[in-house]
C-alpha positions as CSV (number, residue, x, y, z in Angstrom):
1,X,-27.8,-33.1,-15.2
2,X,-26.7,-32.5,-18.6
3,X,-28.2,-28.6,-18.3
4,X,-25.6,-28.2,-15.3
5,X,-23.2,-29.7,-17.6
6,X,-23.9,-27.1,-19.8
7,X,-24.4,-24.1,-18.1
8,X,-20.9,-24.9,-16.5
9,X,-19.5,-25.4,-20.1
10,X,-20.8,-22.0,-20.9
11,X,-20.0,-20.1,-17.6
12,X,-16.2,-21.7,-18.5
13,X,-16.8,-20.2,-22.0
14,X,-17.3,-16.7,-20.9
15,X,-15.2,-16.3,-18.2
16,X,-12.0,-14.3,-19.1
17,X,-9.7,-16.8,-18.4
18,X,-6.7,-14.9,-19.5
19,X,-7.1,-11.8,-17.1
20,X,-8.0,-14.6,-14.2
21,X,-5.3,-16.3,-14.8
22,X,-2.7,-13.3,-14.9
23,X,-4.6,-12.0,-11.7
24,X,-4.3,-15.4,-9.9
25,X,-0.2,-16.2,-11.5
26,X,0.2,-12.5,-9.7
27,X,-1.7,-13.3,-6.3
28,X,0.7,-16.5,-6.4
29,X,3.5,-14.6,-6.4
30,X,2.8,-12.0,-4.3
31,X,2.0,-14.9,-1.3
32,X,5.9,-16.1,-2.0
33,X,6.8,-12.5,-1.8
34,X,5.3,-11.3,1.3
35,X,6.3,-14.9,2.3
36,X,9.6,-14.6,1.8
37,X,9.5,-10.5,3.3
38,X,8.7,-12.2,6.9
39,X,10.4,-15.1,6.6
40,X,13.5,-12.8,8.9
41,X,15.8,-15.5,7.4
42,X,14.0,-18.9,8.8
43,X,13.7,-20.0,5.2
44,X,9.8,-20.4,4.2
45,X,7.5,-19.6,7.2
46,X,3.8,-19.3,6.1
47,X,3.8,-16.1,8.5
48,X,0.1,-14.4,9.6
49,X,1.1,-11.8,6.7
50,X,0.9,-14.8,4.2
51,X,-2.2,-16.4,5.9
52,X,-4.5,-13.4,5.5
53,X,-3.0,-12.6,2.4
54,X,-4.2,-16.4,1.0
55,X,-7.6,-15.8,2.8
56,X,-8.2,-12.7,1.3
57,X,-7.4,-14.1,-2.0
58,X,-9.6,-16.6,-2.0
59,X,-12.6,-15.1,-1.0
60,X,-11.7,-12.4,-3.6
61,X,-11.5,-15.1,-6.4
62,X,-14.9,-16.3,-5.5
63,X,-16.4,-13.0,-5.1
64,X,-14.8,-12.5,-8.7
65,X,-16.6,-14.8,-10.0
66,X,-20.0,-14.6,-8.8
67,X,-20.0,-10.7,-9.3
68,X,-18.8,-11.9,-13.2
69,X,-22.1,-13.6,-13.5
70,X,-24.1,-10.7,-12.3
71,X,-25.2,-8.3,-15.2
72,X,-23.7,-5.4,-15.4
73,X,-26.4,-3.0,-16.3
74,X,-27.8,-4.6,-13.1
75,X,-24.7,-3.4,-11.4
76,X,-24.9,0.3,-13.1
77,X,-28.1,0.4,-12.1
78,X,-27.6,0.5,-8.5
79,X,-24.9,3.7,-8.5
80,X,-26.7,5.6,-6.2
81,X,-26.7,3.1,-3.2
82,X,-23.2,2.3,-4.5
83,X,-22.8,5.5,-3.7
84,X,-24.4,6.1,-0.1
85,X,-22.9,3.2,1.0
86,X,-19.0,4.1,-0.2
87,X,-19.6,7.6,2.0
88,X,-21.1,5.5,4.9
89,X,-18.1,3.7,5.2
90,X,-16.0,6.6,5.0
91,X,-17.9,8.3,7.6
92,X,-17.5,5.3,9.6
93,X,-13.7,6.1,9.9
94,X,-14.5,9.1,12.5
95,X,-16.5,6.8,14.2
96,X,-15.1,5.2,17.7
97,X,-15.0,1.9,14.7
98,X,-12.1,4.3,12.9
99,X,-8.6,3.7,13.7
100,X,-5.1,4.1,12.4
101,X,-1.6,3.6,12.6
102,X,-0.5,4.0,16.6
103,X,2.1,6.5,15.8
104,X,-0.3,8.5,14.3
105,X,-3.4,9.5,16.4
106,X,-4.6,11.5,13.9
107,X,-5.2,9.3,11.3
108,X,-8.2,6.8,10.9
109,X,-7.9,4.2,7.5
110,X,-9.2,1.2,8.8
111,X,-12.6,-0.1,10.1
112,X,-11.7,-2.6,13.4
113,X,-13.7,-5.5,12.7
114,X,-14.7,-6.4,16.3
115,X,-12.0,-8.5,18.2
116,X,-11.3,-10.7,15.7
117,X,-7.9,-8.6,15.3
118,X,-9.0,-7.8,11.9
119,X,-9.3,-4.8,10.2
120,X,-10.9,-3.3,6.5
121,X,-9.7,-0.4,4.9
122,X,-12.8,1.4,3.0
123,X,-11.1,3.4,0.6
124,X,-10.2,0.2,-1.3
125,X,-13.6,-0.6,-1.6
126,X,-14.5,2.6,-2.5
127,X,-12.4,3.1,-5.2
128,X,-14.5,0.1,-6.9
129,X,-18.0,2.6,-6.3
130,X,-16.3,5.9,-7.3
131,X,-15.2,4.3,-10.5
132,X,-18.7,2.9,-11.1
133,X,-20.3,5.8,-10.0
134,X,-18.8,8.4,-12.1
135,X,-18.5,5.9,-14.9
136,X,-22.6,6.4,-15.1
137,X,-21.9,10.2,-14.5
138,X,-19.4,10.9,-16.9
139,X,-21.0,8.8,-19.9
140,X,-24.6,10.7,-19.1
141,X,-23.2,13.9,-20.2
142,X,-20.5,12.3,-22.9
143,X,-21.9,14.5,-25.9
144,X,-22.1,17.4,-24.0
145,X,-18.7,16.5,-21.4
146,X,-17.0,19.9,-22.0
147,X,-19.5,22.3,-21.0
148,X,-18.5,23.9,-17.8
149,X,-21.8,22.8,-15.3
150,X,-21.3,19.3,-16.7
151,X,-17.6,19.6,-16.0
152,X,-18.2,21.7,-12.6
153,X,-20.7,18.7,-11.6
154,X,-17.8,16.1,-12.2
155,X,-15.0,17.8,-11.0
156,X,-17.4,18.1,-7.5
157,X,-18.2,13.9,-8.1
158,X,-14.6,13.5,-7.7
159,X,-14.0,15.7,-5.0
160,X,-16.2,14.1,-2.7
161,X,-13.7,10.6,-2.5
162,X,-10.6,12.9,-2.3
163,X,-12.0,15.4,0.3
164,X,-13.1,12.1,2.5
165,X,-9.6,10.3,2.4
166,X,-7.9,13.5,2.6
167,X,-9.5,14.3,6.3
168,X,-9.2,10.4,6.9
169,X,-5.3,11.1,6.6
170,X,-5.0,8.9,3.3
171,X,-2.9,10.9,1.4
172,X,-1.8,8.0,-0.6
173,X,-5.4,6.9,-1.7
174,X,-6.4,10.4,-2.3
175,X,-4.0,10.4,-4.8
176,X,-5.0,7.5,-6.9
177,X,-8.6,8.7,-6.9
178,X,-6.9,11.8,-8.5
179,X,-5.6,9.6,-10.7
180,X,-8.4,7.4,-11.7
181,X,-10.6,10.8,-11.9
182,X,-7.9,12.5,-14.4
183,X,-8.0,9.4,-16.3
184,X,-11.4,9.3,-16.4
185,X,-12.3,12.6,-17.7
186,X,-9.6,11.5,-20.2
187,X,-11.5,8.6,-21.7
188,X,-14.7,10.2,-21.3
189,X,-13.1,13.0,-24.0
190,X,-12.5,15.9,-22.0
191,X,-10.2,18.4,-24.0
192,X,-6.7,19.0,-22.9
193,X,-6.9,23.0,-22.5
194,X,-9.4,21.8,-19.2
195,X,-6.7,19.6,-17.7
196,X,-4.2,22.3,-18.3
197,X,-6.5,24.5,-16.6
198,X,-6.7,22.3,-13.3
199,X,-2.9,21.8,-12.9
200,X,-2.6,25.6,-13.1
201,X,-5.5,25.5,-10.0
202,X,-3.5,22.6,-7.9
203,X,-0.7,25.1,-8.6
204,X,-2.6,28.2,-7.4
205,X,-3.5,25.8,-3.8
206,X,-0.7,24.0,-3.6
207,X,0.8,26.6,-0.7
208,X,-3.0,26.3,0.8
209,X,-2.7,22.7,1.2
210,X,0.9,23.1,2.1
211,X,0.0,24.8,4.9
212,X,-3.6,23.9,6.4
213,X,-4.0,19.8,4.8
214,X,-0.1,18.5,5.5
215,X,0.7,16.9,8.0
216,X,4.4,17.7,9.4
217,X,5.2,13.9,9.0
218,X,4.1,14.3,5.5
219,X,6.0,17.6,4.7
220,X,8.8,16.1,6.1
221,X,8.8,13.1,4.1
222,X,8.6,15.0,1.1
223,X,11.7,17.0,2.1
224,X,13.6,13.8,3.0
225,X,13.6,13.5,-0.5
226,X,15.7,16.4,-1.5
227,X,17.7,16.8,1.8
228,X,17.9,13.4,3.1
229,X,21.1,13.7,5.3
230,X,18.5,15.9,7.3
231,X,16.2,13.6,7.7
232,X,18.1,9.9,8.1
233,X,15.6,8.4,10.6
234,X,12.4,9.2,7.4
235,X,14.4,8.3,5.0
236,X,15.5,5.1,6.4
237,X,13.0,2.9,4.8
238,X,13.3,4.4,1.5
239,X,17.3,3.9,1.3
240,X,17.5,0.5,2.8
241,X,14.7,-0.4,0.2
242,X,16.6,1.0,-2.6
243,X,19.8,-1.0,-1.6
244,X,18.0,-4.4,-1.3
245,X,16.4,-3.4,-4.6
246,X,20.8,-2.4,-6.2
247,X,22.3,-5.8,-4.1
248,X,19.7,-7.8,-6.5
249,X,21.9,-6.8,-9.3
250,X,20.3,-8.3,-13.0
251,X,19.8,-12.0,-11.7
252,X,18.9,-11.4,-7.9
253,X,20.0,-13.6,-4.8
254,X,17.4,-16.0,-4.9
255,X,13.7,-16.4,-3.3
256,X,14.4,-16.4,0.1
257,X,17.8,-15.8,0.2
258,X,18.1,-11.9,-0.2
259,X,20.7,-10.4,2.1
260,X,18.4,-7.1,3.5
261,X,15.0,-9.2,3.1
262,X,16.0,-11.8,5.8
263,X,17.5,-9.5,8.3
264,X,14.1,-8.5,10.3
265,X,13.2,-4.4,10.2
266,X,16.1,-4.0,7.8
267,X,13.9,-2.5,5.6
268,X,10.8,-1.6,7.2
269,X,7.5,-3.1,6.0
270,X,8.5,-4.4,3.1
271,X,6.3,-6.9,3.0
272,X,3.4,-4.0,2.0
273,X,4.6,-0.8,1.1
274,X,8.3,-2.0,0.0
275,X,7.2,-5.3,-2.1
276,X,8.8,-4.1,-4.8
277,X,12.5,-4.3,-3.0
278,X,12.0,-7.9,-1.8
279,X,11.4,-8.5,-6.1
280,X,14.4,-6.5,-7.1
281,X,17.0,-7.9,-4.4
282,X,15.7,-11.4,-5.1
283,X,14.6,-11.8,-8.0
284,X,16.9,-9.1,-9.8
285,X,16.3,-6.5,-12.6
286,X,15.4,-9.4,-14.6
287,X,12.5,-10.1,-11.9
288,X,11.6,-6.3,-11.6
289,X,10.8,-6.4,-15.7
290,X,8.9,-9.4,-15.9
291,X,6.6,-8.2,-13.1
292,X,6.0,-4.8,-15.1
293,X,5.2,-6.7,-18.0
294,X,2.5,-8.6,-15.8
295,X,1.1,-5.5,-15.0
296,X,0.9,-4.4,-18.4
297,X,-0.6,-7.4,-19.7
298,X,-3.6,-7.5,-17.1
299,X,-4.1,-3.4,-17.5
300,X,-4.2,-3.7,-21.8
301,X,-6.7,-6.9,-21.4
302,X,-8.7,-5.0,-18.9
303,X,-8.5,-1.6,-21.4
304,X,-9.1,-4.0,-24.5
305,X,-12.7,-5.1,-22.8
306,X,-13.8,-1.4,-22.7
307,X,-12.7,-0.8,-26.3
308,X,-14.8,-3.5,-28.1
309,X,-17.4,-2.6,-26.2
310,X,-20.3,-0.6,-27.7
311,X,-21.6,1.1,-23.9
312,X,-19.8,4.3,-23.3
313,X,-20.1,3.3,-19.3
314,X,-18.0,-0.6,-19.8
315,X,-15.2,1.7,-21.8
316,X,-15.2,4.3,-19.0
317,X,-15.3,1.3,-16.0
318,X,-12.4,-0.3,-17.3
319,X,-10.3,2.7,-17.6
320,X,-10.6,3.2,-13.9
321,X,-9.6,0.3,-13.0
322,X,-6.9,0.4,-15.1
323,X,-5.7,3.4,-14.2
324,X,-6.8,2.3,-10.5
325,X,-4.0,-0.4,-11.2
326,X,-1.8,1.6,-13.3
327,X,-1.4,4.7,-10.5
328,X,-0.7,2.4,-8.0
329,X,2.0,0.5,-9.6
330,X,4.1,3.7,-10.6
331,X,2.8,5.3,-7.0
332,X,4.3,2.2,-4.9
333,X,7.8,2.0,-7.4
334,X,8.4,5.2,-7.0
335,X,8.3,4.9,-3.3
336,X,10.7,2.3,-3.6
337,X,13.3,4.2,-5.7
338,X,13.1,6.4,-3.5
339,X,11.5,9.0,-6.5
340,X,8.2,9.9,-4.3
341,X,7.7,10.1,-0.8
342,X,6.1,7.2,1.2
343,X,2.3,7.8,1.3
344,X,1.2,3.7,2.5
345,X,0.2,2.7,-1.2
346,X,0.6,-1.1,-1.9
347,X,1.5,-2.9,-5.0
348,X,-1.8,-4.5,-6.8
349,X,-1.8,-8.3,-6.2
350,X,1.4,-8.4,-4.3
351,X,1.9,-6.2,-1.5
352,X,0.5,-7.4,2.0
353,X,-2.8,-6.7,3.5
354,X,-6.4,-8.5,3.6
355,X,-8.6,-5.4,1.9
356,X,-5.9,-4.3,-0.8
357,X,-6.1,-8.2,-1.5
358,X,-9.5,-8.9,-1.2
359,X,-10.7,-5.6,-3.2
360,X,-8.8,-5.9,-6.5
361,X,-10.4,-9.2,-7.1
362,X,-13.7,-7.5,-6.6
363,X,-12.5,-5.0,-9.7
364,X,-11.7,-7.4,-11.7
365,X,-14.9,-9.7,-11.0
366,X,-16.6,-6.2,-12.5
367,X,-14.4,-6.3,-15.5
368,X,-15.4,-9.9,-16.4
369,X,-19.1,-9.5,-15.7
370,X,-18.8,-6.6,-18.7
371,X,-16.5,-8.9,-20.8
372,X,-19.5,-11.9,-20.4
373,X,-22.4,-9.7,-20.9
374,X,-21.3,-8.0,-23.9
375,X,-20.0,-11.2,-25.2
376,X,-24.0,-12.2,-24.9
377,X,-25.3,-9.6,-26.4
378,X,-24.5,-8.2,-30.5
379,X,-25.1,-4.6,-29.5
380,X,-25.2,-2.5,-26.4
381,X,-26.6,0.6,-26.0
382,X,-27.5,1.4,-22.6
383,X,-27.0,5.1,-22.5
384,X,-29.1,5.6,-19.0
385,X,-31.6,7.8,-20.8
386,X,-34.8,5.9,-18.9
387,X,-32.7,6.9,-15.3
388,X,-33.5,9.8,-13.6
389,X,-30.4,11.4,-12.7
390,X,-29.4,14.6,-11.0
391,X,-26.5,14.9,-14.1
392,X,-29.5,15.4,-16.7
């Protein structure tokens, strides 16, 4: 008995209570939120957006917390089934198993899960293995990162995710891998002249991509943007979210008591994609700050694990997922000032939906299995040499 006593003392002990606990105040939230988003003015209804949303949570907080008990070098270890199995499910999405939104035929996000009415959307899960993955990739070749094969090899490592969501339709998620990938290479120490050198490429095939990878609902989103009295029925969402977000003023209307949150459909789906205007018309600018700051807070104590740590790989996994985090925050806000087109990216801990949900906590379960298992050991130096590796 007393050895359960203790290794419970000690588990308590190493867990990183502080990133939990801003991960879990967030999830909180985010329930009242979406809550409150499909409420359609009926006060607080626990709506089947809310349900899932709890489920979700809870199963990721205790998948958190096992995977933080697993040792990480274990994890690392395994990056090339991580791997098969993150382009399995992918490939699954062009499978009769693949579907999408109805208006949209063309595009396949989500895995049906039989008839239970559910459904799982793989790229969230595979963000998780690409940031592990090219974690063990990038910190393989560190001393030697700005060579051109070793930076030709990665650029192709990161292509493979981007290239998969792209044909998926995912625009949205194809541009956080872009993101996490940039950041990456960043961390990892990859000079700027090279990341000059790829914008001038983007440049070069933006009118390919334009032209062949587009969709004409996507091209027309982005010119909704500029022209919008064009395009009122596109723009729609992105106006009516911007107003609820203005009509919050600095102290908002109240939880639950926002003017364009309760009226159903009066701005479209914003209990996912437009979270951000339930927080401003509600809870106000004053609301829309303290969130940010939440968000900063969990990204600098997830960026602080990977600096004290001595392994090249824990510094290079936590800036994914920060930057994971961090590109989806400024992706899903500027959707909702109407500053970026709507491209279906949802706001990290408070935006609708059982994967988003259920795969953030399964980030940050990595991110406290590297905070425990540095915390157990004085020095760390697993630099992959005893792996063979196609990036030798």
């Amino acid at each position: 008995m007393n050895k359960i006593i203790s290794h419970i003392k000690t588990f308590i002990k190493e867990t990183d209570k502080i990133l939990l606990s801003l991960c879990i105040l967030m999830s909180v939230f985010g329930v009242l939120l979406v809550a409150s988003a499909t409420a359609d003015g009926a006060g607080f209804v626990f709506s089947r957006d809310a349900r899932v949303m709890v489920i979700a949570i809870a199963a990721g907080i205790a998948l958190a917390l096992i995977i933080s008990l697993v040792d990480y070098n274990f994890i690392v270890r395994m990056w090339p089934v991580i791997a098969a199995v993150c382009v399995i499910m992918m490939l699954l999405l062009f499978t009769p198993l693949g579907t999408g939104p109805t208006e949209r035929e063309e595009v396949k996000t989500w895995i049906k899960l039989g008839n239970s009415g559910l459904y799982f959307q793989p790229s969230e899960l595979v963000k998780i293995g690409f940031i592990i993955t090219f974690s063990v990739h990038a910190d393989t070749v560190r001393d030697n990162i700005n060579k051109i094969k070793n930076l030709l090899l990665l650029c192709i490592h990161g292509a493979i995710p981007v290239l998969l969501v792209t044909v998926s339709g995912d625009m949205g998620s194809a541009l956080i891998f872009i993101i996490i990938f940039a950041a990456m290479l960043f961390a990892a120490g990859v000079k700027i002249r090279y990341f000059l050198l790829g914008l001038a490429l983007i440049g070069a095939a933006a009118p390919f991509a334009w032209k062949f990878v587009f969709s004409s609902i996507q091209k027309d989103r982005i010119y909704a943007l500029f022209r919008p009295e064009d395009y009122p029925d596109i723009i729609y969402q992105q106006e009516q979210g911007l107003k609820a977000i203005l009509n919050g003023g600095v102290l908002g209307q109240g939880l639950f008591k926002g003017e364009y949150t309760q009226i159903p459909d009066r701005v479209p789906i914003n209990e996912s994609d437009m979270i951000f205007s339930v927080i401003g018309e509600e809870l106000g600018l004053i609301g829309c700050i303290a969130t940010l700051l939440a968000f900063v807070l969990i990204m600098l104590r997830i960026i602080s694990t990977g600096k004290n740590a001595k392994d090249g790989t824990i510094s290079l996994i936590c800036s994914g997922v920060a930057a994971m985090i961090g590109g989806q925050v400024i992706v899903n806000i500027g959707m909702c000032l109407e500053l970026l087109p709507v491209i279906g990216i949802t706001l990290p801990f408070l935006s609708a939906g059982g994967s988003s949900n259920l795969c953030i906590y399964i980030a940050i379960g990595l991110i406290m299995s590297l905070k425990r298992y540095t915390l157990e050991k004085e020095i760390v130096n697993f630099r992959y040499k005893n792996i063979s590796t196609p990036f030798d």
